[in-house]
FITOR-827698 format. One record per residue (C-alpha): x, y, z; residue number from 1. Coordinates in Angstrom, 3 decimals. Layout:
! FITOR-827698
X Y Z NUM .
...
//
This chain:
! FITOR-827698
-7.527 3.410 7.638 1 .
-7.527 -0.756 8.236 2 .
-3.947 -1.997 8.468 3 .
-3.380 -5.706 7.944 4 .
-0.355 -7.814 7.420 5 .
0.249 -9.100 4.037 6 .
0.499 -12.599 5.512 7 .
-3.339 -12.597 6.608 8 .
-5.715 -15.114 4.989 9 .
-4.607 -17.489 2.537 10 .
-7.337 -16.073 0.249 11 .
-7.024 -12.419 0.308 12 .
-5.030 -11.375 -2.722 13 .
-2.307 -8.046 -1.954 14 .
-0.836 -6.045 -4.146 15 .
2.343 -3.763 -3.284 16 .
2.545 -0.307 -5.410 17 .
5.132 1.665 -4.665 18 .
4.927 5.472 -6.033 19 .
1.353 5.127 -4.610 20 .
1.307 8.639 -3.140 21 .
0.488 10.588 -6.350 22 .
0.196 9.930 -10.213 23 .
0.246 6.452 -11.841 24 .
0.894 4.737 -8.349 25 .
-2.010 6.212 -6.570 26 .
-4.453 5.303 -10.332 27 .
-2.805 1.757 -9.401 28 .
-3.837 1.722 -6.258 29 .
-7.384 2.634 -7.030 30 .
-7.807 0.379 -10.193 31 .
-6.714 -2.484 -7.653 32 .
-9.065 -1.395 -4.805 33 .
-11.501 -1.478 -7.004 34 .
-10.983 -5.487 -7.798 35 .
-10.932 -6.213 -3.712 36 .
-6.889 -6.605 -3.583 37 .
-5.711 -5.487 0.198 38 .
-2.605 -3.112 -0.584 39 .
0.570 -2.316 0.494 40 .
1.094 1.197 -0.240 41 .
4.773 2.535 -0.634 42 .
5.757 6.202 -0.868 43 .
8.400 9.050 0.858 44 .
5.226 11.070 1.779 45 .
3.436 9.336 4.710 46 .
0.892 12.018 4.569 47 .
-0.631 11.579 1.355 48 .
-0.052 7.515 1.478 49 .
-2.673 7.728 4.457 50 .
-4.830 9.677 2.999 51 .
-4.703 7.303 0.495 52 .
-5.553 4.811 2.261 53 .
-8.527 5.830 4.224 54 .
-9.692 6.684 0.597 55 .
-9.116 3.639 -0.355 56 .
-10.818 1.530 2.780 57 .
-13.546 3.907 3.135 58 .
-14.907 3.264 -1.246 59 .
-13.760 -0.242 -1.719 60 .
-13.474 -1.637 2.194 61 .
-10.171 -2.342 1.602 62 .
-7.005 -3.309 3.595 63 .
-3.716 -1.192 3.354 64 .
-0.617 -1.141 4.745 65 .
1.214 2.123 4.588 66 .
5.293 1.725 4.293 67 .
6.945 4.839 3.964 68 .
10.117 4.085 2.543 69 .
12.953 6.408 -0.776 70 .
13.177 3.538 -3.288 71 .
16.325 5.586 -4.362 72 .
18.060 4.484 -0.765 73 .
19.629 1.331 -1.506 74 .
18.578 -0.088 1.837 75 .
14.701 0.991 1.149 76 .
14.309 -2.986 -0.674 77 .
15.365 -4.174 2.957 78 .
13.509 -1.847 4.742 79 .
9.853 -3.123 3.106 80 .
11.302 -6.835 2.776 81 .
11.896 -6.837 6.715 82 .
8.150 -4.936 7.082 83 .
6.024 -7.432 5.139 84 .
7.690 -10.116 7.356 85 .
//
């Protein structure tokens, strides 16, 4: 897996999915791979949002960063706020 910070280089477009473990958000995550966007992945299940990820660097070449984080927590917006500072 390649971890980056979202505040790298000026040109290196990120996108943030949340959900991204299984389903829709993990499609997203692919679909946007496959363009070259670096991702921020956001799920409760670290596990599978690593996995994930090392998919994801290991097709496309990819940068993630893997937040683990219950959107239904109200202090989960915080939480990923404070980690993409």
């Amino acid at each position: 897996m390649t971890t980056a910070s979202p505040t790298g280089p000026a040109n290196q477009r990120w996108a943030l999915v949340t959900g991204a473990s299984a389903g829709i958000g993990a499609e997203f995550c692919r679909q946007l791979a496959e363009q070259r966007y670096a991702l921020v992945l956001v799920a409760r299940r670290r596990e599978r949002l690593e996995s994930l990820a090392g998919e994801l660097a290991s097709r496309h070449g990819v940068e993630t960063l893997v937040l683990t984080a219950d959107l239904a927590d109200p202090q989960a917006p915080a939480h990923i706020a404070s980690a993409l500072e």
